[in-house]
VOMAR-547045 format. One line per field, with one value per residue (C-alpha): residue in three letters; x, y, z. Coordinates in steps of 0.2 Angstrom, whole numbers, plus 2048, in hexadecimal, padded with zeros to 3 digits. Example, Ala and Ser with C-alpha at 12.3 -4.5 7.8 and 13.67 -1.06 7.14 Angstrom:
2
aa = [ALA / SER];
c1 = [83E / 844];
c2 = [7EA / 7FB];
c3 = [827 / 824];
END
This chain:
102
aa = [UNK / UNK / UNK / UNK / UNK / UNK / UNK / UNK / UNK / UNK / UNK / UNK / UNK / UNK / UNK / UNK / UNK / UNK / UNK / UNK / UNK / UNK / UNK / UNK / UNK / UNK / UNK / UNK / UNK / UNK / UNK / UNK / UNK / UNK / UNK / UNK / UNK / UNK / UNK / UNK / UNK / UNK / UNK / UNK / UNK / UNK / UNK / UNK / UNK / UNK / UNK / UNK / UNK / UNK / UNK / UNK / UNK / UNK / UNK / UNK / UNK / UNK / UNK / UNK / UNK / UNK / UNK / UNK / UNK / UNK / UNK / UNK / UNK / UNK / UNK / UNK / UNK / UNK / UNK / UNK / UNK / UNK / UNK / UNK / UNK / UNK / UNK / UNK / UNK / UNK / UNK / UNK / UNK / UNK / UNK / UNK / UNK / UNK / UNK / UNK / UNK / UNK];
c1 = [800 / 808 / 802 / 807 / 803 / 804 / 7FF / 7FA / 7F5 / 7EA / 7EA / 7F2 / 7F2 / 7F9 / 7EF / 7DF / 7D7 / 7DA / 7D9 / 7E3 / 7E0 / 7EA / 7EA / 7F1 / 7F3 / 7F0 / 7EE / 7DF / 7DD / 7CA / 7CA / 7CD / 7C3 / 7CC / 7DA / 7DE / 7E8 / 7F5 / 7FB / 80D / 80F / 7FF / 7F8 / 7E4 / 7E1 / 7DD / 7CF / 7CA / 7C2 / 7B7 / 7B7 / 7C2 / 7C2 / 7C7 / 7D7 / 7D7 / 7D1 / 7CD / 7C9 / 7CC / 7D9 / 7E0 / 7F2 / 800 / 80D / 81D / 822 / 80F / 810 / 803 / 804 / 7F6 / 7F3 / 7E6 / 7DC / 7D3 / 7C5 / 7D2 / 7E2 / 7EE / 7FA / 80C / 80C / 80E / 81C / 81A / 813 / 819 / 818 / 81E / 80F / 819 / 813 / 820 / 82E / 828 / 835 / 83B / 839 / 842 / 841 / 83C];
c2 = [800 / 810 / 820 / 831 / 83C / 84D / 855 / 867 / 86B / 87B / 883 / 87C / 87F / 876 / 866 / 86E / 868 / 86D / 86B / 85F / 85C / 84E / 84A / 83B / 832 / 821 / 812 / 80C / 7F8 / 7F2 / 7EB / 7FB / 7FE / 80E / 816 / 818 / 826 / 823 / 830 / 829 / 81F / 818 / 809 / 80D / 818 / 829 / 82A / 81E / 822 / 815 / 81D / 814 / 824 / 831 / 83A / 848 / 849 / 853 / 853 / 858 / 851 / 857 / 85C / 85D / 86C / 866 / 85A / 852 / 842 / 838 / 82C / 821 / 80D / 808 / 7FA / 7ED / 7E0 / 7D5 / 7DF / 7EF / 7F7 / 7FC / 80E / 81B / 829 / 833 / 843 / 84F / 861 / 86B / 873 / 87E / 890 / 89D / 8A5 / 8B8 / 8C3 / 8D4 / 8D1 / 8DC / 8E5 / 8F8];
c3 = [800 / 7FB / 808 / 80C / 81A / 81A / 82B / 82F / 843 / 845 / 856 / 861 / 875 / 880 / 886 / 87E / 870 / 85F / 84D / 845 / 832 / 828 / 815 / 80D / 7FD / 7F9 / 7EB / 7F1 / 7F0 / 7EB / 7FE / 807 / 816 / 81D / 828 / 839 / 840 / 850 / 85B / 85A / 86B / 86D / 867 / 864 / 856 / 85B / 84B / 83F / 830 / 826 / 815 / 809 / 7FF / 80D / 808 / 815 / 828 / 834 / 849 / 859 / 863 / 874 / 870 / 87C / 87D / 871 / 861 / 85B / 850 / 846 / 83B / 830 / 82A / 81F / 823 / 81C / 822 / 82C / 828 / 82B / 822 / 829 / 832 / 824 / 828 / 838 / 836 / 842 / 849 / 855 / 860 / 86C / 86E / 865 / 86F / 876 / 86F / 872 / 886 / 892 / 8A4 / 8A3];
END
């Protein structure tokens, strides 16, 4: 099975929920039943989607302040495919700039 993820994460906050939205490509095999994404490091899929057709996603998800990954399988009626790459992004607030004492 041939898959890409590309991932994009909009608005994060520390440990709050935000949007996370997530497009892939794949060569879909006449048995397909759809995907499921992992946050990386756990073992249940954090959504699963059951359109064989679905090239993009998007949820709520409670992120954490720092380095977010996900990656994708596809699945079949008995099967799942290897992880796909992880797709990652760094949810840390910006640096405050310009600060000094008056």
């Amino acid at each position: 099975m041939k898959r890409l993820l590309l991932f994009t994460l909009l608005t994060p906050v520390a440990a709050q929920a935000a949007s996370v939205s997530f497009e892939w490509s794949m060569d879909q095999p006449s048995d397909l039943v759809g995907y499921k994404i992992y946050h990386k490091g756990t073992t249940e899929p954090v959504f699963t989607i059951t359109d064989p057709n679905a090239r993009t996603f998007s949820g709520q998800f409670n992120l954490e302040c720092g380095n977010e990954c996900f990656y994708i399988t596809a699945f079949d009626g008995s099967q799942e495919s290897d992880k796909s790459n992880d797709a990652c992004k760094d949810t840390k607030p910006s640096s405050p700039s310009a600060f000094k004492m008056m």
